[in-house]
C-alpha positions as CSV (number, residue, x, y, z in Angstrom):
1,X,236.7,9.4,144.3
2,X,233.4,11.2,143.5
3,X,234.3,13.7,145.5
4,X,237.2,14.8,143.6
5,X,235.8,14.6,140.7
6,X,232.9,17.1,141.4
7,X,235.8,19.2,142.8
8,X,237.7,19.1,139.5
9,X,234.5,20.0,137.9
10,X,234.0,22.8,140.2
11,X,237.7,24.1,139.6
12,X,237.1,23.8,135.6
13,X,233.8,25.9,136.0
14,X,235.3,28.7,138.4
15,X,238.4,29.1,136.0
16,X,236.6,29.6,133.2
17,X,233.8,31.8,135.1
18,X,236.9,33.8,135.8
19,X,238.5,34.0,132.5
20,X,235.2,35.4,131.1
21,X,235.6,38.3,133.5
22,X,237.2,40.8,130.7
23,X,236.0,39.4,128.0
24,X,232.4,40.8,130.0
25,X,233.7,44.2,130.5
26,X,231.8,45.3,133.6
27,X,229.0,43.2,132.5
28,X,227.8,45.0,129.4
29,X,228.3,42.3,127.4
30,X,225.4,40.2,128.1
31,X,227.0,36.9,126.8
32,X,230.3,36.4,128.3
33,X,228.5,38.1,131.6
34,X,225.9,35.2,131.3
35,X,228.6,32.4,131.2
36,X,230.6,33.9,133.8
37,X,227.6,33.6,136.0
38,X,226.2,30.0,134.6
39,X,230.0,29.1,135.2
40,X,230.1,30.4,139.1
41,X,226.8,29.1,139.7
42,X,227.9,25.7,138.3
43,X,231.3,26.2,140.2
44,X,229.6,26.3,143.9
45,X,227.0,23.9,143.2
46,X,229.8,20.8,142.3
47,X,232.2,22.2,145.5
48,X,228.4,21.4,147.7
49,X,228.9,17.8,146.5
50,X,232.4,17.5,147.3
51,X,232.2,18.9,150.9
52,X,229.9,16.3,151.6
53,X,233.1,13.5,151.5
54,X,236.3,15.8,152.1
55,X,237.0,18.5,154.6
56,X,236.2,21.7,154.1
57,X,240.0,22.9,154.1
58,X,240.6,20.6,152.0
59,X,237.8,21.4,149.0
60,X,238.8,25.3,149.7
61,X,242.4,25.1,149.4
62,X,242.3,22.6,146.6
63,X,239.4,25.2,144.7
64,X,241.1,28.4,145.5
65,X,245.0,27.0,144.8
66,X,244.4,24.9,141.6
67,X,242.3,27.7,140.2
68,X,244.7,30.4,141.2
69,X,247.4,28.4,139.1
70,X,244.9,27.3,136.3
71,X,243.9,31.1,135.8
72,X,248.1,32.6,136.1
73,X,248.8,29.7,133.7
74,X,246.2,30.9,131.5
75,X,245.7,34.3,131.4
76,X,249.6,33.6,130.4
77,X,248.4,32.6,127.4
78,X,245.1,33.6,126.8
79,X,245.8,37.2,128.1
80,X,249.4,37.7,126.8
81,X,249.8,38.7,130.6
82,X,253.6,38.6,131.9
83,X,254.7,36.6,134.9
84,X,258.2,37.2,137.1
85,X,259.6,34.3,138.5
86,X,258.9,35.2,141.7
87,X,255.2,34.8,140.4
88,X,255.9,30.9,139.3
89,X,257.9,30.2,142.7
90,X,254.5,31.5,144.4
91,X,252.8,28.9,142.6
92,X,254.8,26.0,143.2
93,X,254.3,27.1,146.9
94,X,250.5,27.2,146.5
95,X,250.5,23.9,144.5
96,X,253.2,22.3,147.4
97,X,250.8,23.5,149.8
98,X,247.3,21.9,148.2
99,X,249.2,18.5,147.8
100,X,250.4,18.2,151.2
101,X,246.7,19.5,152.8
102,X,245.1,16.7,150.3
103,X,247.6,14.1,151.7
104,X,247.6,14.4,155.2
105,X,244.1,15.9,156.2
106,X,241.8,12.6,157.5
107,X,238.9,12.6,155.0
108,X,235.6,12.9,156.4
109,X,232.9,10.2,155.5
């Protein structure tokens, strides 16, 4: 159970690493460049805890499909950025996908 919880904390810091990725412009700005990198650095260091109890697939494809949604739902709002429903079926898939990796991959221990 640990496990997923330093993976949820790893998703929460790479979403919002990534969101801070305009507001940085290029890195000029020296705060939001700052927090995107705290955030990144933060990220990878909580998805080292979490490989040590779940497979590697498993934390990757949980990490990169959760925070692919998280940031599309986001930057939805956030952003003002559009979406076509062909975007949203995508993300079912990639959410479909994550659930059925986290339910049947054997869990290391």
């Amino acid at each position: 159970m640990n496990a997923y919880l330093f993976l949820f904390g790893a998703i929460l810091f790479e979403v919002s690493g990534t969101l801070l990725l305009p507001l940085s412009e290029n890195f000029k700005k020296v705060l939001p460049s700052g927090g995107l990198v705290l955030c990144y650095l933060l990220s990878f260091y909580l998805l080292t805890h979490a490989v040590k109890e779940l497979p590697l697939a498993v934390v990757y494809a949980t990490w990169s499909g959760l925070g692919i949604a998280l940031v599309t739902v986001l930057g939805i709002f956030l952003y003002r950025q559009n979406l076509p429903w062909q975007g949203f079926a995508g993300l079912a898939l990639i959410i479909i996908g994550v659930t059925l990796l986290n339910a049947y991959l054997p869990k290391t221990t």
